[in-house]
C-alpha positions as CSV (number, residue, x, y, z in Angstrom):
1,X,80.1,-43.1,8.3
2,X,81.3,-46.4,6.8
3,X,78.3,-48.4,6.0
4,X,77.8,-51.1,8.5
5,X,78.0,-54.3,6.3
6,X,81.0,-53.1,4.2
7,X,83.1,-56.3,3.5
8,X,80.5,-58.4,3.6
9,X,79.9,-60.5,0.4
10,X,76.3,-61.4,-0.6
11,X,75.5,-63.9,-3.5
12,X,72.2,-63.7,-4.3
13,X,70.0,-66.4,-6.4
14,X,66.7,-64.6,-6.3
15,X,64.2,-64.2,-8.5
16,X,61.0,-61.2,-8.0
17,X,60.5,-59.8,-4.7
18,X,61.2,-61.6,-1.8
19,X,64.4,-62.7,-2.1
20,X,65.9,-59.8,-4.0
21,X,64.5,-57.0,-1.5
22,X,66.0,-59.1,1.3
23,X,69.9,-58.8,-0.8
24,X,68.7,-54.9,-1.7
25,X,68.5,-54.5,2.3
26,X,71.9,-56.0,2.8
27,X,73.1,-53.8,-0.2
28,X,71.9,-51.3,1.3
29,X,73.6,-51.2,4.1
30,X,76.9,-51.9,2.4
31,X,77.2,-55.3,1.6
32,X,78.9,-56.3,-1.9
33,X,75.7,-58.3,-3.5
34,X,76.2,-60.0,-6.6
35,X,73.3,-61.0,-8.1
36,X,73.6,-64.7,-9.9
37,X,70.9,-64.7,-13.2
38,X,69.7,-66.8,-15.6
39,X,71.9,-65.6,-19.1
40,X,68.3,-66.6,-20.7
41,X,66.7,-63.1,-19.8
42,X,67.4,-62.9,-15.7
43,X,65.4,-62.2,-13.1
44,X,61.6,-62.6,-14.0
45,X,61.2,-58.7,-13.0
46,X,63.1,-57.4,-15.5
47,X,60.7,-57.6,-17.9
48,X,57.8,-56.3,-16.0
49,X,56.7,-52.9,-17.0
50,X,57.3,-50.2,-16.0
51,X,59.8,-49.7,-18.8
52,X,62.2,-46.6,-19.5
53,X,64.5,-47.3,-22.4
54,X,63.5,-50.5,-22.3
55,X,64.6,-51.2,-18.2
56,X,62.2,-52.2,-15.7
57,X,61.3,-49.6,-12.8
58,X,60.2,-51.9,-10.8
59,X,63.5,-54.3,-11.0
60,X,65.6,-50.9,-10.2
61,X,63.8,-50.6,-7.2
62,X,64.6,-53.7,-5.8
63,X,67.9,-54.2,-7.2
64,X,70.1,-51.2,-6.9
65,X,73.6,-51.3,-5.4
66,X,74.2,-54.7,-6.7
67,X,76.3,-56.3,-9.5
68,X,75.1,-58.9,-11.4
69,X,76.6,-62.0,-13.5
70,X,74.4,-64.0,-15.5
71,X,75.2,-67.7,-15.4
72,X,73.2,-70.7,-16.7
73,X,73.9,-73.3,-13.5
74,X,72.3,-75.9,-15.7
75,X,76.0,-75.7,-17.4
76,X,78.7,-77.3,-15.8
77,X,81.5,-74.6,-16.3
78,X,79.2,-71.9,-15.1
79,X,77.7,-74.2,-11.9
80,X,81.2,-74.4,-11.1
81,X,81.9,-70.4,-11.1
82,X,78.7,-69.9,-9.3
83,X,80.6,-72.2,-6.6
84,X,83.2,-70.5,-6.9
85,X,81.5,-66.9,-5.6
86,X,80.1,-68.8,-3.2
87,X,83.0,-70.1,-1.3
88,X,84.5,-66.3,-2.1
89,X,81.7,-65.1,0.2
90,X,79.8,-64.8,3.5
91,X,76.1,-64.8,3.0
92,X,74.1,-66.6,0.3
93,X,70.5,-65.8,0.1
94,X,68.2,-67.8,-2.4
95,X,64.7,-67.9,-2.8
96,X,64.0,-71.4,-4.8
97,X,61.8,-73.9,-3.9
98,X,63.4,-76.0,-1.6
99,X,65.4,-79.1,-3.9
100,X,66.3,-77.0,-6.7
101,X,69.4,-75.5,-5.3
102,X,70.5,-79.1,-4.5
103,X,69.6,-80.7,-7.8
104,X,72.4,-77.4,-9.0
105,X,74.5,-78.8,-6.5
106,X,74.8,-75.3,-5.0
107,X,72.8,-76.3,-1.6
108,X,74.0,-75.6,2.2
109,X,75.0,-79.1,2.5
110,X,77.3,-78.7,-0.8
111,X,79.0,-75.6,1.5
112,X,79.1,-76.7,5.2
113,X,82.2,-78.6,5.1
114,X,84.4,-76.0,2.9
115,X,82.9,-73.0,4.1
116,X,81.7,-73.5,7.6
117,X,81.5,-69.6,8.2
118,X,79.2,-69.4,5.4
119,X,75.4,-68.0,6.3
120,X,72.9,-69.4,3.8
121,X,69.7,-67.6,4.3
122,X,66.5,-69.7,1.8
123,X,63.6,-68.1,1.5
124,X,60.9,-70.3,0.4
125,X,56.8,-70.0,0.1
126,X,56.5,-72.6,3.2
127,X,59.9,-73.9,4.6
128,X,62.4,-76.3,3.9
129,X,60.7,-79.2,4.7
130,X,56.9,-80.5,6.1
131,X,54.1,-81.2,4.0
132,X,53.8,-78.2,1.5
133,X,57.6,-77.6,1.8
134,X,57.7,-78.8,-2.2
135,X,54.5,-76.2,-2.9
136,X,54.7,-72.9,-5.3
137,X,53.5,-70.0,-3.5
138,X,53.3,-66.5,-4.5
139,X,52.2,-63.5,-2.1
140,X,48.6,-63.8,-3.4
141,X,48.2,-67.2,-2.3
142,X,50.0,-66.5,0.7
143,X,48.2,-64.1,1.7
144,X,44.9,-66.4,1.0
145,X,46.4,-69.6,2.8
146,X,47.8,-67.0,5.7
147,X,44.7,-65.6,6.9
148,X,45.5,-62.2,5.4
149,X,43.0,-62.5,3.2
150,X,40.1,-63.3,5.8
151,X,40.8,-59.5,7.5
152,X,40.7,-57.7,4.5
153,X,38.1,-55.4,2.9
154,X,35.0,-54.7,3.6
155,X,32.6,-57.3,5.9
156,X,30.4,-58.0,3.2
157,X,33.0,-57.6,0.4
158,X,34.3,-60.3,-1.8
159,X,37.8,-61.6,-0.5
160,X,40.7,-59.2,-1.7
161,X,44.4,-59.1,-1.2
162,X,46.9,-56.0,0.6
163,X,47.2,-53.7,-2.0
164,X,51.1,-53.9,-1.2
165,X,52.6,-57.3,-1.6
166,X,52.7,-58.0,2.3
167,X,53.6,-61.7,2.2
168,X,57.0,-61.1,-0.3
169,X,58.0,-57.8,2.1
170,X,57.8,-59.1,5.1
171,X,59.6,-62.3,4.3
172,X,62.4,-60.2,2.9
173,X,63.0,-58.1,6.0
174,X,62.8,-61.3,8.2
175,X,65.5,-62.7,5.9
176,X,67.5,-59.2,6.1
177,X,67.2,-59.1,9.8
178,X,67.7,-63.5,9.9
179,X,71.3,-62.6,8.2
180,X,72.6,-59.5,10.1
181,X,71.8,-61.3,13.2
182,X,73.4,-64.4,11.8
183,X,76.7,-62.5,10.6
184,X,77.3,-61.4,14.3
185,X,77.2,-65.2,15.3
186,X,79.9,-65.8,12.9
187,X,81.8,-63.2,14.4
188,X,81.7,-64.7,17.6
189,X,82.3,-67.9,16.8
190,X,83.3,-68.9,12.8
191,X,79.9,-70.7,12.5
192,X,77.4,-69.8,9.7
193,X,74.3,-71.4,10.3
194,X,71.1,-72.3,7.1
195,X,68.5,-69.7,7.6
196,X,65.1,-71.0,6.8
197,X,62.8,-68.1,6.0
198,X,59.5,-68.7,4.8
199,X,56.6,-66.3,3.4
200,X,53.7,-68.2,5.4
201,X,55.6,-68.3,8.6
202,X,56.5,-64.6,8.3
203,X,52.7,-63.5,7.1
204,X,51.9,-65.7,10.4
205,X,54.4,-63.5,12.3
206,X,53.5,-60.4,11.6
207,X,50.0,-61.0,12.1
208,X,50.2,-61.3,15.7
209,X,47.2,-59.1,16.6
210,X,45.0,-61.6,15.1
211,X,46.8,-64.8,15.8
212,X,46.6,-63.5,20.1
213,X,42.5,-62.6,19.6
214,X,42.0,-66.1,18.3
215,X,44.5,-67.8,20.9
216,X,42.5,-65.8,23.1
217,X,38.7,-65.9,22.1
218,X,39.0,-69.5,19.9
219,X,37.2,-67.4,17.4
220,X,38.5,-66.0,13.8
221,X,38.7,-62.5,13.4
222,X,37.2,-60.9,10.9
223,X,37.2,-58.0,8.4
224,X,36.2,-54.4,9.6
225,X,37.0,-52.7,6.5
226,X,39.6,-49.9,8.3
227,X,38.2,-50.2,11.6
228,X,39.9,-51.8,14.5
229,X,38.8,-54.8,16.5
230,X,39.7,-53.7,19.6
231,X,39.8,-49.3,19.4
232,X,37.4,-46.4,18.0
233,X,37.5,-44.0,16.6
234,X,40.0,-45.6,14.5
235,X,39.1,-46.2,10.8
236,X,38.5,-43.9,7.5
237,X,35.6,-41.8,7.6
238,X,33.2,-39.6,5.2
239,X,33.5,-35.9,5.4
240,X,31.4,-33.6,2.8
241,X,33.8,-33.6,-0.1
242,X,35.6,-37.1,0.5
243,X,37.3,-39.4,3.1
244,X,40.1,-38.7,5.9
245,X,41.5,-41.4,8.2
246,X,41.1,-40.5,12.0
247,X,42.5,-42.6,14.8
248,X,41.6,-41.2,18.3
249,X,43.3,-44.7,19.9
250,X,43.1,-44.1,23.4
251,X,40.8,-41.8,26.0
252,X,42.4,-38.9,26.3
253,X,42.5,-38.4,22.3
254,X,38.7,-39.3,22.6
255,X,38.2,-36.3,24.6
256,X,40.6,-33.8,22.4
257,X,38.3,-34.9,19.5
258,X,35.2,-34.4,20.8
259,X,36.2,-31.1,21.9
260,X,37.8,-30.6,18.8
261,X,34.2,-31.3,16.8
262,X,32.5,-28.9,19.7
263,X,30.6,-32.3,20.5
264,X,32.1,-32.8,24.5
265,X,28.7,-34.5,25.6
266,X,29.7,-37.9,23.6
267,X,32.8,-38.0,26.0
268,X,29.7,-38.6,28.9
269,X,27.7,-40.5,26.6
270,X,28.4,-44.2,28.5
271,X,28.1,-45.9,25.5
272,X,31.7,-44.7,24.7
273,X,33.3,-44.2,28.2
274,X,35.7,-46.5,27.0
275,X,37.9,-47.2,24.6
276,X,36.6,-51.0,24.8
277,X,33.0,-49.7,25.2
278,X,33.5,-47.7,21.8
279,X,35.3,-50.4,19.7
280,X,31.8,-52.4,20.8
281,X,29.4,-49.8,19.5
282,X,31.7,-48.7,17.0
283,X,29.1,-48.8,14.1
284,X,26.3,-46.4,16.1
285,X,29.9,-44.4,17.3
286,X,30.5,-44.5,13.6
287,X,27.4,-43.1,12.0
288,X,26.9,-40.3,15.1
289,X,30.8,-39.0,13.8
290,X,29.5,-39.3,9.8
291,X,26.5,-37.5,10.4
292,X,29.0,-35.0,12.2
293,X,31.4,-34.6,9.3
294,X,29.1,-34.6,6.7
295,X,28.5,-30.7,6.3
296,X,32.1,-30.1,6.8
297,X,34.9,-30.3,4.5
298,X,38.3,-32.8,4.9
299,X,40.6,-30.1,4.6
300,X,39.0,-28.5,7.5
301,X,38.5,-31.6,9.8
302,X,42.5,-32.5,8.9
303,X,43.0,-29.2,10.5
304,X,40.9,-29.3,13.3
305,X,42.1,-33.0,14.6
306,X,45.9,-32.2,13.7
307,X,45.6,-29.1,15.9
308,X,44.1,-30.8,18.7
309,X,46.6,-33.5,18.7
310,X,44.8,-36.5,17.7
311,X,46.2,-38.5,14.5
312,X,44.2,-37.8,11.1
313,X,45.3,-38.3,7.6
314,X,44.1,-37.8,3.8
315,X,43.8,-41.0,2.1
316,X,46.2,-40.8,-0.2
317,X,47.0,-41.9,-3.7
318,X,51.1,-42.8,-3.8
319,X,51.9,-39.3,-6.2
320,X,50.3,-37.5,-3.0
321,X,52.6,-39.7,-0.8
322,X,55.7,-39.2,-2.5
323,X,54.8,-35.4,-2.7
324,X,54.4,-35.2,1.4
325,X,56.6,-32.6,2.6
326,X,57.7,-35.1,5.3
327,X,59.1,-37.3,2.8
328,X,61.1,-34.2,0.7
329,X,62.5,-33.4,4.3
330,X,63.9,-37.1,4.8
331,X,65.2,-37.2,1.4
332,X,63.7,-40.5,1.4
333,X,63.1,-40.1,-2.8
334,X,66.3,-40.3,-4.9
335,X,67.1,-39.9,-8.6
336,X,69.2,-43.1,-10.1
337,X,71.0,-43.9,-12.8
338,X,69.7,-46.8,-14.9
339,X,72.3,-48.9,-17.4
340,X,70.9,-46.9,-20.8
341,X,72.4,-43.7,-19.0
342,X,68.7,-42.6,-18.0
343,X,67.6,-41.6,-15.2
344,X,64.5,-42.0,-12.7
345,X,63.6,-41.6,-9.3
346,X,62.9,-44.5,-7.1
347,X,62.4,-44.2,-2.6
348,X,65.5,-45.2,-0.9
349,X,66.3,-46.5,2.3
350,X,64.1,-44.5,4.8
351,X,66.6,-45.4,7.4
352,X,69.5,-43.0,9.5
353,X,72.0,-43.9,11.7
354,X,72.2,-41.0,14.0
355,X,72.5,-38.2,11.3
356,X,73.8,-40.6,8.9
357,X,71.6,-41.1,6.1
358,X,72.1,-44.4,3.3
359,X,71.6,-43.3,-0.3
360,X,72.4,-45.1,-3.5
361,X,75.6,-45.8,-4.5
362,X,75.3,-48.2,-7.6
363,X,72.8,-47.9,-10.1
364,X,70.9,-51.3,-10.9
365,X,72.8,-53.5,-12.9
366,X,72.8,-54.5,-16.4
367,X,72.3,-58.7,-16.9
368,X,75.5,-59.9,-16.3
369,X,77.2,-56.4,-16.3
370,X,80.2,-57.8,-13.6
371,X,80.5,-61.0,-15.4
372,X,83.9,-60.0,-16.7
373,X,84.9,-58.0,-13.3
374,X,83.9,-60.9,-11.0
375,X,84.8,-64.0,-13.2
376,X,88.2,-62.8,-14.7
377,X,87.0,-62.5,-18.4
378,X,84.1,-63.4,-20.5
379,X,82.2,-66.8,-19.6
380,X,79.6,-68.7,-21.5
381,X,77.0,-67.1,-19.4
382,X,77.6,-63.6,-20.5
383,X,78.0,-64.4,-24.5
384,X,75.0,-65.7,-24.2
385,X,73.7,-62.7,-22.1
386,X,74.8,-60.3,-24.4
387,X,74.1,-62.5,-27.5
C-alpha cells in the first residue's frame, strides 16, 4: 500500500521533541522530511545519551525516515538555500519561539505571497502571540503552568511531573494531525494556511476530564494518586507480593469482580450500589479490597480478574512492556540501522491501515547527511558540519 503522504515535502526546523516527533509522524506516514540543523552540532537531542557509537538513541527515535542538511541560517548563502527548500515544498513545521523565524527571514509572512499552497505548521510553548507568546517553555513547566502538575501523584505528595513527556507529545500529534487536515484543504482549494500549535493549549486540550469537572463544580480537581474522580474500583492496588492495576469501571464489572474475589455481598453493600456511590467511598471501598488481596498473590489475582472479564494489569517497568506478547504480535518493535552501520531497536509506528502495517524505511540521518543530495553539492553548512 503506498504510504498515504508520499509526495508530500516536509521541511522541518525543530529542535528536541515536540516539533521533531510531529515531522517523524508525517515521515512516517510517507512524507519526504528534511530536517534543516544547525552545522554547529544539530539538534540539541543528538547529544543526549543514550549513545551507541557515539549516536543518540533517543534522537533515532524521533527522527527516523528523515534526511537532514545542516545549515547555519545566520549565513546568508545558507538562509537563502533554506528558502529555497522551502518554496520546493508543502509543509513547514518549526518549533521556535515565535520572532526567531522572522528575524531568519524564513517566517509564514516571508512565504504567503510566493507559495500560497504552502502549510506552515509553528509549534510554540504558548502561541504566536498574547502575553507569554515571547516565553521559553519546556514540558516541565508546561505541565506546571497547565494544571498537569496539580493531578499528579499522590494527595499528600510533593508536586511531580508525567513520567512521559505529555506536554511535548501531545503537542506533536496535534501538530501531525493540524497538518494532514490542513494538506486536504489545499487540495481542495490551493490555500495553505499558518498552523499555530501550542504545548499549553494542547496540555489544556487533552485534559478535558478535568477542565469539564471544574467548568462544572467551580472547584479544582485534585490528585488521587491512580484513582479516578468519578469511578472505583479503578486505581493500582496492593496484593501480597506487589501491586496490580484493576479497573472495574462500570456495574456490571463490579459484579464480575466481586464474584471473581468470592466476595458477592459488597455488590449489596449500598455503600457501593453505584458506580458514583463507590468513587465517593472509594478509600473505605479501597481498604475493604487491600485487606482482600493481601494474602493472595498478583499473579493469581491477574488471573482471576482477566478470566472474569474485568480489566487488570501488572505495573510494569518498560523492559516488561516492550516484552508483552501483545506488542511481539503487532510488531510494534523494530531493529534500525543507525549512520555508524550499528544497529538498535527502537518502537515504530503502532498504527495499520487495514492489514497494512508502516515500518521504517530510512534509518536516522547523519548531520547534514543530504546536504549534497538536496543542495546540488557541498555548502558552507556541511564543511563546517563535517569539519
Amino acid at each position: 500500500m503506498p504510504r498515504p503522504l508520499a509526495g508530500v515535502r516536509v521541511i522541518e526546523f525543530c529542535n528536541v521533541a515536540a516539533g521533531p516527533f510531529c515531522g517523524m509522524l508525517l515521515a512516517d506516514m510517507g512524507a519526504d522530511v528534511i530536517k534543516v540543523e544547525n552545522p554547529r552540532g544539530g539538534d540539541g537531542l543528538r547529544h543526549w545519551p543514550p549513545l551507541t557509537d557515539g549516536f543518540s538513541e533517543n534522537f533515532a527515535s524521533l527522527n527516523r525516515n528523515k534526511r537532514s542538511v545542516a545549515l547555519d541560517l545566520k549565513d546568508p548563502a545558507d538562509a537563502e538555500s533554506a528558502r529555497s527548500l522551502v518554496l520546493g515544498s508543502d509543509v513547514v513545521v518549526e518549533n521556535n519561539r515565535p520572532g526567531v523565524m522572522a528575524r531568519l527571514g524564513l517566517d509564514y509572512e516571508a512565504f504567503r505571497e510566493r507559495k500560497p499552497s504552502l502549510v506552515y505548521c509553528s509549534i510554540s510553548a504558548f502561541g504566536q502571540e498574547g502575553p507569554r507568546a515571547g516565553e521559553a517553555g519546556f514540558d516541565l513547566t508546561i505541565q506546571a503552568i497547565s494544571g498537569i502538575m496539580s493531578v499528579t501523584g499522590e494527595p499528600d505528595g510533593a508536586p511531580v511531573k508525567c513520567g512521559v513527556p505529555i506536554a511535548d507529545f501531545s503537542t506533536g500529534l496535534y501538530a501531525a494531525f493540524a497538518v494532514a487536515t490542513a494538506l486536504l484543504q489545499v487540495r481542495e482549494t490551493g490555500r495553505g494556511t499558518h498552523i499555530d500549535t501550542s504545548m499549553l493549549g494542547a496540555s489544556l486540550a487533552i485534559a478535558a476530564l478535568q477542565t469539564s469537572e471544574y467548568f462544572g463544580r467551580r472547584e479544582d480537581p485534585v490528585k488521587l494518586g491512580s484513582a479516578h474522580p468519578r469511578n472505583a474500583p479503578y486505581e493500582a492496588f496492593r496484593a501480597g507480593d506487589g501491586h496490580f492495576a484493576m479497573a472495574a469501571g462500570n456495574d456490571s464489572l463490579w459484579r464480575a469482580a466481586c464474584v471473581a474475589i468470592e466476595r458477592p455481598e459488597l455488590v449489596e453493600d449500598p455503600r457501593f450500589a453505584t458506580t458514583a456511590l463507590r468513587a465517593q467511598h472509594q478509600a473505605r471501598l479501597r481498604a475493604i479490597l487491600e485487606r482482600e488481596f493481601a494474602g493472595r498473590r498478583r499473579d493469581d489475582l491477574l488471573k482471576l480478574f482477566r478470566d472474569a472479564g474485568v480489566p487488570c494489569a501488572p505495573i510494569n517497568s518498560y523492559s516488561q512492556a516492550l516484552a508483552d506478547p501483545q506488542v511481539e504480535h503487532m510488531g510494534w518493535v523494530e531493529e534500525i540501522e543507525l549512520p555508524s552501520g550499528s544497529r538498535t531497536r527502537t518502537f515504530g509506528s503502532p498504527l495499520r491501515f487495514g492489514d497494512e502495517r508502516f515500518p521504517i524505511y530510512r534509518r536516522p540521518p547523519a548531520l547534514g547527511a543530504d546536504n549534497a543530495a538536496l543542495l546540488g553539492g557541498s555548502t558552507r553548512g556541511e564543511e563546517r558540519a563535517d569539519g
